[in-house]
C-alpha positions as CSV (number, residue, x, y, z in Angstrom):
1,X,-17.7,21.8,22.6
2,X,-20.3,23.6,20.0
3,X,-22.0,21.8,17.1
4,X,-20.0,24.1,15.3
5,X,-16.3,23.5,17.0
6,X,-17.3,20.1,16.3
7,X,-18.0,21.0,12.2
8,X,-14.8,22.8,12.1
9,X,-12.7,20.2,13.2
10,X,-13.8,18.0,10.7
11,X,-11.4,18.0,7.5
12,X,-13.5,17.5,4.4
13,X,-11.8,16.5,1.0
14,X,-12.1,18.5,-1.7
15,X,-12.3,17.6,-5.3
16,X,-10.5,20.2,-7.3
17,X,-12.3,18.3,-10.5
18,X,-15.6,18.2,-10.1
19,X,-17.5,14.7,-9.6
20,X,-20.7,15.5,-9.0
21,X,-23.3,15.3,-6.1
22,X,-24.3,11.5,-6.2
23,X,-21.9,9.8,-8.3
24,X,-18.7,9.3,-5.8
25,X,-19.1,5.6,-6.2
26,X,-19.5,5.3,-10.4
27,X,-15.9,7.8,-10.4
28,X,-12.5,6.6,-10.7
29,X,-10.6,9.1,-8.4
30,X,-7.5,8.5,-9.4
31,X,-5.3,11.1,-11.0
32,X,-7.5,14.0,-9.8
33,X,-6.7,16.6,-7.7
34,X,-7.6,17.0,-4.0
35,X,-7.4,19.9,-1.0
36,X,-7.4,18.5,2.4
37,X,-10.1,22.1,3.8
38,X,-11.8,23.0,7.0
39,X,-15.4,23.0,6.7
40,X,-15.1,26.6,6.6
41,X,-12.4,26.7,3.6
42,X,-14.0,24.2,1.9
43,X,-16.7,27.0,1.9
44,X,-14.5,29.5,0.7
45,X,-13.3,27.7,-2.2
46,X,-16.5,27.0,-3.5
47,X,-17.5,30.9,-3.2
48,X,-13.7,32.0,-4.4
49,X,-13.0,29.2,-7.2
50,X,-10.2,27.7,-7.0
51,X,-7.5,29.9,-8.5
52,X,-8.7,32.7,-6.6
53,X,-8.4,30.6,-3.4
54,X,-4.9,29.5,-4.1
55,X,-3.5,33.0,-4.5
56,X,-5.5,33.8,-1.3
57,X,-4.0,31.4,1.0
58,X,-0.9,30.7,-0.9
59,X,-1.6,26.9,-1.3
60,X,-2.5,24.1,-4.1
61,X,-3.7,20.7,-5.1
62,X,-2.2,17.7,-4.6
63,X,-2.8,13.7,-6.4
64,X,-3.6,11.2,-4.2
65,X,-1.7,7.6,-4.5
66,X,-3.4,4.4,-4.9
67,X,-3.2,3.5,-1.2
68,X,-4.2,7.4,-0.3
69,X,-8.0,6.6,-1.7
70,X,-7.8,3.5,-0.2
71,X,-6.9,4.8,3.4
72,X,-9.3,8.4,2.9
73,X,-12.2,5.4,1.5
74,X,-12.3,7.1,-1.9
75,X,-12.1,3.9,-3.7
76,X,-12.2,0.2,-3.0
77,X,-9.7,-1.9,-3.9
78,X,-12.3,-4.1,-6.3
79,X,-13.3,-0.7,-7.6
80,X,-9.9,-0.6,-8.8
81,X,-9.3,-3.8,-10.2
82,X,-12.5,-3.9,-11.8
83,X,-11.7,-0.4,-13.7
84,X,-8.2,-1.7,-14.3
85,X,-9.3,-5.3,-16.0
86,X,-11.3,-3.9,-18.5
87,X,-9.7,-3.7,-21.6
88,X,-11.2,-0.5,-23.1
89,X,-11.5,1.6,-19.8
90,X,-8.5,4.8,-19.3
91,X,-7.9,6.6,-16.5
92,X,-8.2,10.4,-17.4
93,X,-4.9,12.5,-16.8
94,X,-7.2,15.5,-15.4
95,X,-5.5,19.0,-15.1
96,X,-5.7,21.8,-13.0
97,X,-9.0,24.2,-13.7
98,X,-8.0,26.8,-16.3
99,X,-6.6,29.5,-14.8
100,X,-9.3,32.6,-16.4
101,X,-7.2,35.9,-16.6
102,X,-9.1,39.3,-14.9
């Protein structure tokens, strides 16, 4: 098998709200959106943006549960508590991308 067979088979997770190269640990990923991609559509989405994506292959996002991050290694379970005992911290209801009409 190729380097690049190997690549493909890989499924990458795709934030469809952006986090930012660097700061996966300081985020609380819950309540964002996610697409489970190839390396090569995980490309693709980043060329197309993610509307234009969508109507291309006919697909969307989806929310992860609680025990989803935990199992994909998104977030730890202390990162969670510690997020959740503090008083003044919310997690933020994020939306889709705006949908920006041609």
């Amino acid at each position: 098998v190729t380097q690049m067979r190997r690549q493909d088979a890989v499924l990458h997770i795709h934030h469809v709200n952006a986090v930012g190269i660097g700061k996966r640990d300081e985020v609380d990923h819950r309540n964002r959106y996610y697409m489970i991609l190839t390396a090569e559509l995980h490309n693709e989405i980043h060329q197309l943006g993610y509307w234009r994506f969508c109507e291309k292959w006919h697909v969307g996002a989806v929310k992860l549960t609680d025990e989803q991050l935990l199992e994909m290694n998104l977030m730890t379970k202390k990162q969670m508590e510690e997020r959740d005992s503090d008083p003044d911290y919310e997690i933020k209801d994020w939306q889709l991308p705006e949908k920006k009409v041609a």
